[in-house]
Structures are given as structure tokens and as C-alpha cells.
OpenMM code with the backbone's topology and positions (N, CA, C; nanometers):
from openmm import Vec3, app, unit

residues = "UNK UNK UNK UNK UNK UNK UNK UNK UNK UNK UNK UNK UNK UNK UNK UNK UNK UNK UNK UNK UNK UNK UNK UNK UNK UNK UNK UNK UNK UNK UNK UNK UNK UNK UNK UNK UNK UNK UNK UNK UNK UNK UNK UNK UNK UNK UNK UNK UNK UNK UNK UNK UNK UNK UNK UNK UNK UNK UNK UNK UNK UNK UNK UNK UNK UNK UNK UNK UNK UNK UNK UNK UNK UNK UNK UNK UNK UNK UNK UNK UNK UNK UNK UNK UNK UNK UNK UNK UNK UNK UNK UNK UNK UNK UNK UNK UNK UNK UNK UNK UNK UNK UNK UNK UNK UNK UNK UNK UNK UNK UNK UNK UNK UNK UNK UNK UNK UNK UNK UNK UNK UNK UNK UNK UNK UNK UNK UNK UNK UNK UNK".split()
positions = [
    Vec3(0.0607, -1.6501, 9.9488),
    Vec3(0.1470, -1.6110, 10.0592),
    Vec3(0.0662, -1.5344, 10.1645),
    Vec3(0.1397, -1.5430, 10.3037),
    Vec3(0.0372, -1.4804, 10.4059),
    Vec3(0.0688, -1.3063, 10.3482),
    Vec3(-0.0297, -1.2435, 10.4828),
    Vec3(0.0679, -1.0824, 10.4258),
    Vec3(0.1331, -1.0594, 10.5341),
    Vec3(0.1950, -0.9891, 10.5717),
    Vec3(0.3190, -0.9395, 10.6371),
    Vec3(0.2377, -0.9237, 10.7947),
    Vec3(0.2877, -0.9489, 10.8849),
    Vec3(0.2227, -0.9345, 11.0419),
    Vec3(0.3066, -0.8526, 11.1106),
    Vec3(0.3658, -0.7872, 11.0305),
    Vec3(0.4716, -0.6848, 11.1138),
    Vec3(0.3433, -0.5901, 11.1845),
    Vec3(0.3946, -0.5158, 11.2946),
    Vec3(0.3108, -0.4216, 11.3830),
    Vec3(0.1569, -0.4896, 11.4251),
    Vec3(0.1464, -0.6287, 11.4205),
    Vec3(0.0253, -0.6980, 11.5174),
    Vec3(0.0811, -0.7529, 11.6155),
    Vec3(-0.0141, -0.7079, 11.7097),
    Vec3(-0.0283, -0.7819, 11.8646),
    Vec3(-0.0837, -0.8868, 11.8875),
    Vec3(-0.0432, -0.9612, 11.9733),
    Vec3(-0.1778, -1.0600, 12.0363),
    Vec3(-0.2277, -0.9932, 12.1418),
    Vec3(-0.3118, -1.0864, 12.2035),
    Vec3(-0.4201, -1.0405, 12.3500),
    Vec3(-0.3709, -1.0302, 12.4194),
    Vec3(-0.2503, -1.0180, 12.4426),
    Vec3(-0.1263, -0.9908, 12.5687),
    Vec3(-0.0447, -0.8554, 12.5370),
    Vec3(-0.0872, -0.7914, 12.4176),
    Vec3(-0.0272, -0.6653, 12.3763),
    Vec3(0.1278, -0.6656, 12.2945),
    Vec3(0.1521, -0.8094, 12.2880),
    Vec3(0.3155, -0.8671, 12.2677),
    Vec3(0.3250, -0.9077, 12.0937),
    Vec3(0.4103, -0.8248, 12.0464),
    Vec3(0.4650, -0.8026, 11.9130),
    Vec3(0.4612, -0.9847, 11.8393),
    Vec3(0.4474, -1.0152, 11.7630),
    Vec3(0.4059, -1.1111, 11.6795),
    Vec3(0.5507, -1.1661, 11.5661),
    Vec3(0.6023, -1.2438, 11.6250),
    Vec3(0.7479, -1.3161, 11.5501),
    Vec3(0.6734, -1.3770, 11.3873),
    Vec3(0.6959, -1.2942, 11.2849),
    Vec3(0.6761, -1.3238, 11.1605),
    Vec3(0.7375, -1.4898, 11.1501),
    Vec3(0.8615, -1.5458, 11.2138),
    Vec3(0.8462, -1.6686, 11.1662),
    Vec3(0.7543, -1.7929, 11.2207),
    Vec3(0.6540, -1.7333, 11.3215),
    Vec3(0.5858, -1.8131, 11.4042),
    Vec3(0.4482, -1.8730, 11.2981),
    Vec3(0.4843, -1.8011, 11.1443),
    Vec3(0.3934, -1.8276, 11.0507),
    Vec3(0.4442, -1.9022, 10.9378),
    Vec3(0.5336, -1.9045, 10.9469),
    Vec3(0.6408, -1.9213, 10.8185),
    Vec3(0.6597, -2.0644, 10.8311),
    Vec3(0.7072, -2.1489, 10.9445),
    Vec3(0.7676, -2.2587, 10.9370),
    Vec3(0.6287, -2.4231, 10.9797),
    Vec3(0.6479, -2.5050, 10.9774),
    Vec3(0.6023, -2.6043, 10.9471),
    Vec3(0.4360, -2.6096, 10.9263),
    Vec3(0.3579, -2.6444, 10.9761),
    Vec3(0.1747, -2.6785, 10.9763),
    Vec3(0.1623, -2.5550, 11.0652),
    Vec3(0.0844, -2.4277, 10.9964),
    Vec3(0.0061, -2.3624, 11.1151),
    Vec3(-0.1354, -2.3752, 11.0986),
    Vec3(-0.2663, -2.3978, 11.1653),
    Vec3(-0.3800, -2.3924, 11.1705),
    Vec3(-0.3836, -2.1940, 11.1537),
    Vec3(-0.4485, -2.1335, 11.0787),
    Vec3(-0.4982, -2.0014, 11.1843),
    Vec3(-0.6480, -2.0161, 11.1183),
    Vec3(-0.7004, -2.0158, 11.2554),
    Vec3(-0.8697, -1.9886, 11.2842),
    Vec3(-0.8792, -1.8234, 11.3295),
    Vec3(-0.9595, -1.7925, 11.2593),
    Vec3(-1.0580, -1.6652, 11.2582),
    Vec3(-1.1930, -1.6881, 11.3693),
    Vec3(-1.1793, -1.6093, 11.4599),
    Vec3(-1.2425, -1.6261, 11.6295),
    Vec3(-1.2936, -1.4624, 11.6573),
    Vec3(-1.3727, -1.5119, 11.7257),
    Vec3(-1.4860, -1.4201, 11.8097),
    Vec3(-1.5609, -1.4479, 11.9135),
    Vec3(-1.5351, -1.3500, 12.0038),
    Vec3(-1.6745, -1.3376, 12.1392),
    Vec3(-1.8133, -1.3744, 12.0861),
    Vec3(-1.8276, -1.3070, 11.9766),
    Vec3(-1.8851, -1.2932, 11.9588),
    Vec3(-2.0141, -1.3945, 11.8596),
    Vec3(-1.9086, -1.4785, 11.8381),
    Vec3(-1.9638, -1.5237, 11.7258),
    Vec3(-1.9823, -1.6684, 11.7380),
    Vec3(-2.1226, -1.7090, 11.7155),
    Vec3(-2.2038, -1.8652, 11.7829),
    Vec3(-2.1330, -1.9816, 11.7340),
    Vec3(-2.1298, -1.9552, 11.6057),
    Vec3(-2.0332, -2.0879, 11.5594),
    Vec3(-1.9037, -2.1091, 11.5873),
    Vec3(-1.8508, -1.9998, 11.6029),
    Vec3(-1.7090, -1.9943, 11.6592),
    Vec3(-1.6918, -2.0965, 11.7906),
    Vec3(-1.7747, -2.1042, 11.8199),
    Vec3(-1.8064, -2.1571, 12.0275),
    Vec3(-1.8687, -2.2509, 11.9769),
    Vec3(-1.9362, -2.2870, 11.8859),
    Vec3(-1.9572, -2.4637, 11.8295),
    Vec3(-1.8145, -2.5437, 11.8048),
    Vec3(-1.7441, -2.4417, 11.7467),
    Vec3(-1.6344, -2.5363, 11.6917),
    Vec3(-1.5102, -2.5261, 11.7709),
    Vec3(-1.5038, -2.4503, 11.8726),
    Vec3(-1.3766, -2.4772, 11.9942),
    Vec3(-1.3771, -2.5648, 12.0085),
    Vec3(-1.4876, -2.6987, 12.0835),
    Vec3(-1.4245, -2.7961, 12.1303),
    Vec3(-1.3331, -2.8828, 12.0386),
    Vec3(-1.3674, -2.8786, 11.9348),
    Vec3(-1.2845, -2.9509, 11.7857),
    Vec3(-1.1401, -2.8661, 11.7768),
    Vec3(-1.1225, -2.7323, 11.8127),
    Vec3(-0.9923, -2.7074, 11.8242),
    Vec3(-0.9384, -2.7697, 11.9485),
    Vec3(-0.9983, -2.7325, 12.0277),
    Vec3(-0.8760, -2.7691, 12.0865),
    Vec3(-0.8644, -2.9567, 12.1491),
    Vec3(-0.9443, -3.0406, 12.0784),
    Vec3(-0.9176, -3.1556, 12.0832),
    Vec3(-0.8026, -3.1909, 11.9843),
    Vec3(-0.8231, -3.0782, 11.8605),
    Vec3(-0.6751, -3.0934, 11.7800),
    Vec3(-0.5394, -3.0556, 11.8259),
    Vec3(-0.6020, -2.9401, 11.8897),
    Vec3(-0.4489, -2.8666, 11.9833),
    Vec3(-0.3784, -2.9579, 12.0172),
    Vec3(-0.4479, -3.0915, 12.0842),
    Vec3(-0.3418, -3.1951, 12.1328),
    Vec3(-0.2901, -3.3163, 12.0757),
    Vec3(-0.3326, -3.2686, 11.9406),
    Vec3(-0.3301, -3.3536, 11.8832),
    Vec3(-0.2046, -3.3745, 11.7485),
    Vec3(-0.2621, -3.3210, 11.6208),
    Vec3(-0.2260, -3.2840, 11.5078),
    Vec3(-0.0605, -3.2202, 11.5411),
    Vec3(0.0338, -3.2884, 11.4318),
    Vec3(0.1579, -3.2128, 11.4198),
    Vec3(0.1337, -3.0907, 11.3475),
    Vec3(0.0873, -2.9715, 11.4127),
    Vec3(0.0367, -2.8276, 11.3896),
    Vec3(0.0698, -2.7399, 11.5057),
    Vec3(0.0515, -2.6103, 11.4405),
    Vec3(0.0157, -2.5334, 11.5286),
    Vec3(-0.0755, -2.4549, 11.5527),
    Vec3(-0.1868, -2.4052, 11.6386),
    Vec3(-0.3120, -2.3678, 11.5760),
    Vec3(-0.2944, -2.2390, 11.6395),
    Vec3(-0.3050, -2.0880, 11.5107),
    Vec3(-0.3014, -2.0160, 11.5688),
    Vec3(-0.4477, -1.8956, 11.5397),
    Vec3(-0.5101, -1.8101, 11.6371),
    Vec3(-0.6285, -1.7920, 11.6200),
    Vec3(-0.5869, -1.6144, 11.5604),
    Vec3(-0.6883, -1.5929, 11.5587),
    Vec3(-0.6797, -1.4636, 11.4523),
    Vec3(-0.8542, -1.3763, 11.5498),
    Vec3(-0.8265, -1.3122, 11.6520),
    Vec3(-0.9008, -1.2435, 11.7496),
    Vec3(-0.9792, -1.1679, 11.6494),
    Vec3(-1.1249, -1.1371, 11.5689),
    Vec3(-1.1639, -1.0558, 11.4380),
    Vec3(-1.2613, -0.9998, 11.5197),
    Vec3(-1.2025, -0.8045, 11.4700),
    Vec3(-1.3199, -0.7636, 11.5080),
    Vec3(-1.3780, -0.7774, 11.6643),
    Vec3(-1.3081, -0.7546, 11.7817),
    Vec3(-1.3750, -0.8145, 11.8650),
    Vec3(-1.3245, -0.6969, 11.9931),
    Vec3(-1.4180, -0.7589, 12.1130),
    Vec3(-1.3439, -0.6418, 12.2055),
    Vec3(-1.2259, -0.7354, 12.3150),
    Vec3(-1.0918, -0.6746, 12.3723),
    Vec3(-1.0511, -0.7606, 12.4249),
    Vec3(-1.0478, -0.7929, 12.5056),
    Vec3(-1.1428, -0.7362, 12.6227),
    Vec3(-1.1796, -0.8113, 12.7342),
    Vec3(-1.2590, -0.9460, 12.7396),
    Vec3(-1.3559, -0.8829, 12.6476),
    Vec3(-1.4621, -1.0023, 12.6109),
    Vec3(-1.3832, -1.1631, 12.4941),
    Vec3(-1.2753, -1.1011, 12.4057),
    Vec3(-1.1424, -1.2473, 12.3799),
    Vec3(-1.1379, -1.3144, 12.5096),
    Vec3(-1.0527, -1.2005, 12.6044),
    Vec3(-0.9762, -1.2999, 12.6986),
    Vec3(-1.0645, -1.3576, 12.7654),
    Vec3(-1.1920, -1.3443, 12.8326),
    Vec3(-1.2624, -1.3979, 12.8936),
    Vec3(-1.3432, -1.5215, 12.8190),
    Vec3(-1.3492, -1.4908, 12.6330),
    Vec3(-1.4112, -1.6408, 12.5669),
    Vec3(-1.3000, -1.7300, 12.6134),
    Vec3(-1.2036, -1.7147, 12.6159),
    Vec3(-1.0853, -1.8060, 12.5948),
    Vec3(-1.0826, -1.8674, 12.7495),
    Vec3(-1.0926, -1.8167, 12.8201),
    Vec3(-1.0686, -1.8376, 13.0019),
    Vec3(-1.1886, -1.9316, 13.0276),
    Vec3(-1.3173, -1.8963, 12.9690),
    Vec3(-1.4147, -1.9694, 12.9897),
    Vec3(-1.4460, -2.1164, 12.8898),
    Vec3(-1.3787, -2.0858, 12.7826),
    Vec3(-1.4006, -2.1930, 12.6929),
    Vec3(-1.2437, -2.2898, 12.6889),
    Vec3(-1.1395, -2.2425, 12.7162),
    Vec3(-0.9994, -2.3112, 12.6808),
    Vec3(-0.9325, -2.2470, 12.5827),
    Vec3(-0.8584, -2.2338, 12.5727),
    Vec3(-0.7342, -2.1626, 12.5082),
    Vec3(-0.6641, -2.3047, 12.3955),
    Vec3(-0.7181, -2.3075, 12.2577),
    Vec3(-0.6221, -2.4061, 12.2082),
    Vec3(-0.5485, -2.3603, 12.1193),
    Vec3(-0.5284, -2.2059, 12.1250),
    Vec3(-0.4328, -2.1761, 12.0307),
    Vec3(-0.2843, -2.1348, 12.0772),
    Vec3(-0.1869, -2.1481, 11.9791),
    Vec3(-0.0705, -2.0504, 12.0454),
    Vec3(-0.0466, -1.9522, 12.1244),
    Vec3(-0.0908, -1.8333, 12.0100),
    Vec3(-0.1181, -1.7592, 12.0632),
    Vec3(-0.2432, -1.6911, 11.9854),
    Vec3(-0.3323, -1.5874, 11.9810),
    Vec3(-0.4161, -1.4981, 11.9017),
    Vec3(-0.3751, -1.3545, 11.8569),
    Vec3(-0.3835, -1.3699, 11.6996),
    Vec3(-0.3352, -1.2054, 11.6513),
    Vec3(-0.4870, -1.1324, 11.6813),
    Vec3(-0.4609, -0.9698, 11.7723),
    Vec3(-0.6026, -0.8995, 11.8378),
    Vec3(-0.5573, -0.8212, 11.6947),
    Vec3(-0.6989, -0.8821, 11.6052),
    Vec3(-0.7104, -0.7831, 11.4778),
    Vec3(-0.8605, -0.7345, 11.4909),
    Vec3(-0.8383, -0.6456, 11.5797),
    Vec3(-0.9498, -0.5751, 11.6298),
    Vec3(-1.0639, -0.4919, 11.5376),
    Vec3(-0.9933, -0.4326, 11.4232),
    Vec3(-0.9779, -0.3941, 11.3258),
    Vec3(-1.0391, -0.4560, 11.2020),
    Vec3(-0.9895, -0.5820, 11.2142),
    Vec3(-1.0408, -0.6985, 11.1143),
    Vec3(-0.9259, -0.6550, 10.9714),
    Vec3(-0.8020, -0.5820, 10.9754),
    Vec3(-0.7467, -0.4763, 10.8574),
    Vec3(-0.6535, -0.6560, 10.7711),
    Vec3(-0.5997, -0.7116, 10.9309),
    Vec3(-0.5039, -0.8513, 10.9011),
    Vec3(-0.5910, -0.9253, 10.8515),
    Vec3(-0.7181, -0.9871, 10.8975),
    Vec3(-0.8150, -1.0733, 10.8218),
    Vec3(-0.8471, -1.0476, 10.6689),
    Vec3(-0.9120, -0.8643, 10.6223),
    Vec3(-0.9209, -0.8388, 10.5451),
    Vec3(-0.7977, -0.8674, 10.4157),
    Vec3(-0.6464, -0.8653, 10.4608),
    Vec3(-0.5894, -0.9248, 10.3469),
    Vec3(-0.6081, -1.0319, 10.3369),
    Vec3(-0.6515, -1.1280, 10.3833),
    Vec3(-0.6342, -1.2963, 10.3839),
    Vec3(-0.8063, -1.3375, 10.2964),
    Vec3(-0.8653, -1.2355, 10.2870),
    Vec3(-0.9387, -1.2637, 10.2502),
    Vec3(-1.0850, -1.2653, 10.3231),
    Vec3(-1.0891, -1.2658, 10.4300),
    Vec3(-1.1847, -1.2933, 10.5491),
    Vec3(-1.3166, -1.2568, 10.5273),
    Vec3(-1.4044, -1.2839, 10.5296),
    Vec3(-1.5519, -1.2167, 10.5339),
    Vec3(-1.6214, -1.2501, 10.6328),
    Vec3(-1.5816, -1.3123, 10.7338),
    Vec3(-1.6767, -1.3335, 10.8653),
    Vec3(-1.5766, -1.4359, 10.9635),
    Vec3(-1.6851, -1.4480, 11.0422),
    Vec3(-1.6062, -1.5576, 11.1725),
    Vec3(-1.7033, -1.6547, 11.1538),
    Vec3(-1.6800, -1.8067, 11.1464),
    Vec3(-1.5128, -1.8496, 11.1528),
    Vec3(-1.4625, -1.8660, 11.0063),
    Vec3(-1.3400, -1.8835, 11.0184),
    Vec3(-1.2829, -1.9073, 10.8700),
    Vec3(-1.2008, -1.9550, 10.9110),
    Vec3(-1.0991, -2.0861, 10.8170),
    Vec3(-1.0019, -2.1041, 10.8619),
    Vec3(-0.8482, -2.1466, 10.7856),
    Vec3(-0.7624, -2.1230, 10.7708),
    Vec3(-0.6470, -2.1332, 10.6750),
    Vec3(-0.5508, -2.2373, 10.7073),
    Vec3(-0.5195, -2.3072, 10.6529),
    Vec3(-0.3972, -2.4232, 10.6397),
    Vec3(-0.2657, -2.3524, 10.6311),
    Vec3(-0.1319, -2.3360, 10.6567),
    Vec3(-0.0905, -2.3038, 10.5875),
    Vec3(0.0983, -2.3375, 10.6038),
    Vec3(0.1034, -2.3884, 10.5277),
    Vec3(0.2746, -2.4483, 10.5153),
    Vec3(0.4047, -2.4493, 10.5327),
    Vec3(0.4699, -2.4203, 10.5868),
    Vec3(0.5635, -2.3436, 10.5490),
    Vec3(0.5566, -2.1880, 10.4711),
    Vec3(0.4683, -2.1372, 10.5368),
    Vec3(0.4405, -1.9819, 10.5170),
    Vec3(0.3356, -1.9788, 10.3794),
    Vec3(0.3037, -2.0673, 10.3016),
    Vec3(0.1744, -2.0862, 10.2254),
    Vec3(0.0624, -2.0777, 10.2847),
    Vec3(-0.0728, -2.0615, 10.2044),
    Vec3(-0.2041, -2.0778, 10.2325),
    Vec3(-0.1904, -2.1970, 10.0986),
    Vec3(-0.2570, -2.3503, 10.1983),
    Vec3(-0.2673, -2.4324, 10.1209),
    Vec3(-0.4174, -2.4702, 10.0899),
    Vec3(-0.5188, -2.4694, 10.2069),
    Vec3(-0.6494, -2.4343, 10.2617),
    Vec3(-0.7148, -2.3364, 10.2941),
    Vec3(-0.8468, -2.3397, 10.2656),
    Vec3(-0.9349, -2.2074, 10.3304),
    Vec3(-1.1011, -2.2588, 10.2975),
    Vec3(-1.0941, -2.2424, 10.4738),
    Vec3(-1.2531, -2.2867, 10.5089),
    Vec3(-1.3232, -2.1780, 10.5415),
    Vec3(-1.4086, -2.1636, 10.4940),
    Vec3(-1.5209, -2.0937, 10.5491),
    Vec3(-1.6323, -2.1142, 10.5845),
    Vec3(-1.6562, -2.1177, 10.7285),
    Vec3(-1.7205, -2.2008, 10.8417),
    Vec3(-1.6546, -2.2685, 10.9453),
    Vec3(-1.7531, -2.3475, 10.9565),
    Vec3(-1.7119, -2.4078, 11.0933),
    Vec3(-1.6276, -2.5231, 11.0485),
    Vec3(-1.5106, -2.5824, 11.1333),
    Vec3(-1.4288, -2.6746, 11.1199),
    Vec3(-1.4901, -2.7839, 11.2412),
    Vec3(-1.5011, -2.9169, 11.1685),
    Vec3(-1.5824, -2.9944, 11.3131),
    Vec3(-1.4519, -3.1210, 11.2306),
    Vec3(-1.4969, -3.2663, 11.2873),
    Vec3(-1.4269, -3.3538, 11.2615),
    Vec3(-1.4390, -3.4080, 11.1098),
    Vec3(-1.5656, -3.4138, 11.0295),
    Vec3(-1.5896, -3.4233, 10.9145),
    Vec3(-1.5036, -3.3462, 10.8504),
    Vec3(-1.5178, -3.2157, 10.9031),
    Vec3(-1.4767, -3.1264, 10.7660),
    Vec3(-1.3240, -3.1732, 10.7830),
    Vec3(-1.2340, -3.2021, 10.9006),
    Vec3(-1.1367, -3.1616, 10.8844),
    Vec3(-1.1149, -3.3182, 10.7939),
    Vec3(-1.1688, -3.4675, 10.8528),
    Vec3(-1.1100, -3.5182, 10.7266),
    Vec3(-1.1535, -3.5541, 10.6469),
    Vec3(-1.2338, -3.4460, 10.5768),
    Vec3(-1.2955, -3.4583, 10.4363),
    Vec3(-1.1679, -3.3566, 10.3546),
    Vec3(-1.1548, -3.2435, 10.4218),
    Vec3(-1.0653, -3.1200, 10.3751),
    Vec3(-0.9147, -3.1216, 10.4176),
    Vec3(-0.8679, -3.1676, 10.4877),
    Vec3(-0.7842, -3.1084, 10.6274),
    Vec3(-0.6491, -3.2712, 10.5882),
    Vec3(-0.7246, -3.3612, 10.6538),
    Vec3(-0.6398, -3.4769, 10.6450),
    Vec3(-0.5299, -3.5211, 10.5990),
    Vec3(-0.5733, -3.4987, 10.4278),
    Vec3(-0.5275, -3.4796, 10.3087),
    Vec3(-0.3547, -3.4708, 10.3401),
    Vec3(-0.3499, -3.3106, 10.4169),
    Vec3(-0.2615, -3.2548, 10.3940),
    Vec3(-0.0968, -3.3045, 10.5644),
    Vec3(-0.1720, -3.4420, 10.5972),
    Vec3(-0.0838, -3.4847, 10.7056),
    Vec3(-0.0467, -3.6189, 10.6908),
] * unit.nanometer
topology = app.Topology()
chain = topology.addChain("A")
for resn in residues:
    res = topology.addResidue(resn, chain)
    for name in ("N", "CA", "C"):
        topology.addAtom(name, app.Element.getBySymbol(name[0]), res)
């Protein structure tokens, strides 16, 4: 089960609807300014963004948020929205140990969990499966 997202923000400062996790395919990717592979594997999100009956939502780790909003402005935005777990406290229950990582998850399950980069292989070697 996920853990509880009560009292997280996204990069807009705006409170986080617990069922926006709960109900059908969510992608959440674990993202950073900061972080090289993370910016290898955007273009593969968001070619899925338009794709996949999902929703892909990103998970901001550890990061500062000027420097989010500006990866996102400069690279494309393919997520919903991004939880700013600035903190890394939301990642740390899920398990997280770095950027990127990434979770499947079901109807409020974790059915998947990648760690690394998600490109087109991985997703249908790993990913496919589950559509």
C-alpha cells in the first residue's frame, strides 16, 4: 500500500487529493534537477504521457523548487502533477534510495518498482505486462 500523502504539496504549493493515488494506473516517477538520468529518461515519459491508459505522477526528491519548476519548463511537464518532497521524508516510506525510481501502482497498490531509468525496453520488458 502507498503511505498516506496527507499534508504534501506539489510545486504549486496546492494540497494533494489522496484519491488522485488510489484509483485506476498511476505511474509515480521519482525526479530531480538534479539528477542526469532523470533528464535521460523524460523524453520516454512524456512520450507515455500521451500515451498509456495511466497517469504519470512525479515525486519532486530532494530538490530545490525553483530549480523543479524550471527542469520541467525547460524539459516538458509529463506529469500530473509533482509531490515537492523536498525532504525526500514521502520517498523514504516508499522505499526510495535515489533518483530515478519508479512505481506502478493500481488502484492504490504498488504493483512495480524500478530502480533506474525507465526507457522503452524496460517498460516492455517490466511495465507492459500490466496493460
Amino acid at each position: 500500500m502507498l503511505p498516506s500523502i496527507q499534508e504534501l504539496v506539489d510545486l504549486n504549493g496546492d494540497f494533494i487529493d489522496e484519491m488522485s493515488l488510489s484509483n485506476g494506473k498511476v505511474l509515480l516517477n521519482v525526479w530531480a534537477s538534479w539528477c542526469i538520468t532523470c533528464l535521460v529518461e523524460h523524453p520516454f515519459l512524456s512520450k507515455l504521457s500521451k500515451g498509456e491508459d495511466l497517469i504519470i505522477i512525479g515525486i519532486n526528491y530532494k530538490d530545490d523548487l525553483s530549480k523543479a519548476k524550471n527542469y520541467l519548463d525547460e524539459n516538458g511537464d509529463p506529469y500530473k502533477f509533482s509531490i515537492f518532497d523536498y525532504k525526500g521524508n514521502f520517498a523514504l516510506k516508499l522505499g526510495v534510495t535515489g533518483a530515478p525510481e519508479t512505481f506502478l501502482v493500481i488502484d492504490g497498490k504498488i504493483v512495480k518498482h524500478r530502480i533506474g531509468e525507465i526507457n522503452q525496453k524496460v517498460w516492455n520488458d517490466e511495465f507492459k505486462v500490466f496493460f
